[in-house]
Structures are given as C-alpha cells and as structure tokens.
C-alpha distance (Angstrom), angle and dihedral (degrees) to the residues before:
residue distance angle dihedral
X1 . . .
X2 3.62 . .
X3 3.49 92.1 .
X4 3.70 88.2 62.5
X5 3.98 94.4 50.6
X6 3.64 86.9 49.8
X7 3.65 89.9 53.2
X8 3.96 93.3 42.5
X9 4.16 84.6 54.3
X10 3.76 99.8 45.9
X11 4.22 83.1 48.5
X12 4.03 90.7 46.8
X13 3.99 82.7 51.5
X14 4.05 93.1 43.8
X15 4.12 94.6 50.9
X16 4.11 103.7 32.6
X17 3.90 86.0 109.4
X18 3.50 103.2 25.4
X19 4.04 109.1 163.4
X20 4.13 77.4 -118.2
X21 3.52 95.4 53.5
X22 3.48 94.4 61.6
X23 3.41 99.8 32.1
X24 3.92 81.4 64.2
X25 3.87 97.4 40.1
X26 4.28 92.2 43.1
X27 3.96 108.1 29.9
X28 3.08 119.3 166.6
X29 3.72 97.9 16.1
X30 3.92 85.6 67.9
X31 4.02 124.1 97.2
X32 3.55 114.5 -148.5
X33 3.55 122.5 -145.4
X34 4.41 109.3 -132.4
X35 4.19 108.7 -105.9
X36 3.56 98.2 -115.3
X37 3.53 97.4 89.8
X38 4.17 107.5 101.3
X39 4.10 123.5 -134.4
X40 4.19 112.2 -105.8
X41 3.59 129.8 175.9
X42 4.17 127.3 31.7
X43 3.65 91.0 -85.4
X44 3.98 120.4 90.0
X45 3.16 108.5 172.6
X46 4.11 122.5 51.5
X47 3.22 147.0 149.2
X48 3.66 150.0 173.3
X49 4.21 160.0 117.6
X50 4.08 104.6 -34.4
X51 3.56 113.5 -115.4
X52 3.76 115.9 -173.3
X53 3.93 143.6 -142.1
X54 3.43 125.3 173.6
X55 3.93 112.3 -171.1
X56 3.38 132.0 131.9
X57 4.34 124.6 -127.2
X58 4.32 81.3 -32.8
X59 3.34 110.2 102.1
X60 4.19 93.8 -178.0
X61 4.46 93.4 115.1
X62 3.98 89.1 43.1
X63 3.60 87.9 55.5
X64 4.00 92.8 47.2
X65 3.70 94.9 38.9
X66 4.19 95.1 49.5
X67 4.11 83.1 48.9
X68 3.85 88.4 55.6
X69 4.26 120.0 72.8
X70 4.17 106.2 -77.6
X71 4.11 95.2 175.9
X72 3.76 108.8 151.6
X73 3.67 93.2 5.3
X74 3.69 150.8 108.7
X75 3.55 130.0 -145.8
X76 3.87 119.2 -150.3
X77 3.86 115.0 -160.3
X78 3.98 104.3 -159.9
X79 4.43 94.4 -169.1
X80 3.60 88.3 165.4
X81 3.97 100.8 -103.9
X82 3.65 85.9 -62.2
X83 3.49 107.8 167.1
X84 4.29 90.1 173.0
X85 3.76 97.8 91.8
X86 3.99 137.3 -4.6
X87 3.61 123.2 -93.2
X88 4.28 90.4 -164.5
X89 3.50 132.6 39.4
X90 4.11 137.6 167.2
X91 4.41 91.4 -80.2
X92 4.04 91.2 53.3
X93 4.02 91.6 37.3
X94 4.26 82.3 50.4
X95 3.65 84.5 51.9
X96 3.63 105.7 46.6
X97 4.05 81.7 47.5
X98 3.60 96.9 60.6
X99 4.12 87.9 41.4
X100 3.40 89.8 52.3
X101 3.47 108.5 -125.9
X102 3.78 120.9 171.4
X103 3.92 97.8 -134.3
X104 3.48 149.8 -62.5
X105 3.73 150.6 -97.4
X106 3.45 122.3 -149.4
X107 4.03 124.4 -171.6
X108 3.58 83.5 -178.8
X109 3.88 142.7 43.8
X110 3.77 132.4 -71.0
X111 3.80 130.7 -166.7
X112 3.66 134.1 -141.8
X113 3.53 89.1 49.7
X114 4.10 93.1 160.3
X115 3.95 86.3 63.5
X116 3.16 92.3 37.0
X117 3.95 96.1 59.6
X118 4.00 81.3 57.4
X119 3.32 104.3 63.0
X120 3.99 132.6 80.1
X121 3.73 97.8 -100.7
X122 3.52 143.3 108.0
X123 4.33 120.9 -132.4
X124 3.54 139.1 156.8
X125 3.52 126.0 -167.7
X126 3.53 154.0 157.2
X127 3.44 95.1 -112.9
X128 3.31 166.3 -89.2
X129 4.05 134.3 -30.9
X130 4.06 131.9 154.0
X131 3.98 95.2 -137.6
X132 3.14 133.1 92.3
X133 3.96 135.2 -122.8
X134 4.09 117.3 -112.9
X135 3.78 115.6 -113.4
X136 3.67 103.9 -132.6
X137 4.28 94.3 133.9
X138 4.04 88.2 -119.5
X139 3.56 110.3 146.5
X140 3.91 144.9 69.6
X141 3.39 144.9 -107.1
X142 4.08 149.9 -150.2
X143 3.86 88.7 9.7
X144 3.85 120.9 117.5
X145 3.57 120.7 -93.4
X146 3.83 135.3 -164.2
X147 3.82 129.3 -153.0
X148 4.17 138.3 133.2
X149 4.16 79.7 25.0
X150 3.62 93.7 -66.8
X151 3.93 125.0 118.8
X152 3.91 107.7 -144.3
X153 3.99 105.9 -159.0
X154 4.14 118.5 -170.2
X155 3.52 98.6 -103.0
X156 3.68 108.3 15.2
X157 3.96 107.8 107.4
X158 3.72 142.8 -106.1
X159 3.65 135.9 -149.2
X160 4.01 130.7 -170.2
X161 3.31 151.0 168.0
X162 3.58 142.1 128.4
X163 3.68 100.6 -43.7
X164 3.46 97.5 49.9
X165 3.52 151.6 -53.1
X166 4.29 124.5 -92.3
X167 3.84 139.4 176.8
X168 4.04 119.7 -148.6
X169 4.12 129.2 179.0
X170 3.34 93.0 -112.6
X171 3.94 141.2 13.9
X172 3.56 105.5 -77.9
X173 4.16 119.3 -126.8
X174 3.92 109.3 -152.6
C-alpha cells in the first residue's frame, strides 16, 4: 500500500503542469503550438521562460546563447522551416545541458538526433538533416517571433510534454 501512495505522489508531482492541465484551467488564453513538430532528447516533459533566436540556416547566436546560463528557461530557434541544414546538433545540446536550459524549440532541423534522444533535454523539431548550418553570426535575438500560429515573446512561458506544446503570459500555478 505505501508503495502505491508513493507512486500516486511521484505521479501528482509528474502531471501538476501538464500542457492539459492548463490548457483546461487557461483556455482560450492558451497558444497552441501545430503537431508537426517531432519529440528529441530523453526529456518529455519541459517547460520554462521563452528565450528567442531568430536566424536563418546560421547557427552562430544558438551557439553563444546555449554557452550563456539557460536555468528556468526555454530557448525557441525560429530557422524559418528550413529543412536545408540543422540549426542544433549533439555539441550545442551538450552545451545547453551544462547551462541548464530547460529545452528547446526548433522551427527547423537538428542532427545527431540518436545522441540527442540520450541526453537530459527536452526538443522539438521539424526534423532531421546531416548538414550543418554556416557560421556567419547572422541572426537575432530576444525579439518576438511567430511560427506554427503561435507568437513566442522573450519572457512569456512555455510548457510541453507529450501531448503537445503551449505558450502562456505568465508561468502558470496549478
């Protein structure tokens, strides 16, 4: 019996901010991020302050930003739906591990995806692709961005797991 109570408590802990949860609790002040993007990395569930990049097949600011400290936050990539080259591989995923960083959003491809889906991170993407992105240090950051009908604004904050991915104003207290 206590066995089971344990298990009921670690569960309770698991789903108090399921993407459901506060789909139910905040509807319709909830954006919803489309289904296409695909699961990476060993962690599910995820979630976090958005941080944003936009850049497009250059990967220079994701490498500076996953060098810099990511606790409590997200980063979301917006690459433009480029599928022509990836934007993440297994040495920035390394990095944003040892920074901390919660997860990341990719509208674009990574690479290394079978390491990847070791590692104690969170990522959803569109995809996979063997090449890599140029280094020329185009790009912006910590402006909002808009793909897959969601508006991703620094500091607003993002939830996921696997039933979906959403963005609220604020952090959400279940």
């Amino acid at each position: 019996m206590a066995q089971k109570n344990e298990c009921a408590k670690f569960i309770g802990r698991i789903m108090t901010k399921s993407t459901c949860d506060i789909s139910d609790k905040l509807h319709p002040n909830v954006q919803y991020l489309e289904s296409v993007y695909k699961i990476y990395g060993a962690k599910k569930a995820f979630s976090g302050r958005i941080v944003t990049i936009k850049c497009f097949e250059d990967n220079s600011l994701v490498e500076e930003t996953l060098k810099s400290n990511g606790k409590n936050s997200v980063l979301v990539i917006d690459a433009g739906g480029s599928k022509n080259c990836a934007m993440l591989g297994d040495k920035r995923v390394t990095d944003a591990i040892k920074n901390k960083w919660e997860g990341i959003i990719v509208n674009g491809v990574i690479r290394d995806s079978a390491i990847i889906n070791t590692m104690p991170i969170g990522i959803r993407a569109l995809g996979v692709c063997p090449l890599k992105s140029v280094k020329k240090g185009a790009g912006k950051n910590d402006l909002m961005v808009n793909f897959s009908n969601v508006e991703f604004t620094p500091n607003q904050y993002l939830y996921a797991d696997e039933d979906g991915v959403i963005v609220t104003k604020n952090e959400v207290d279940l």
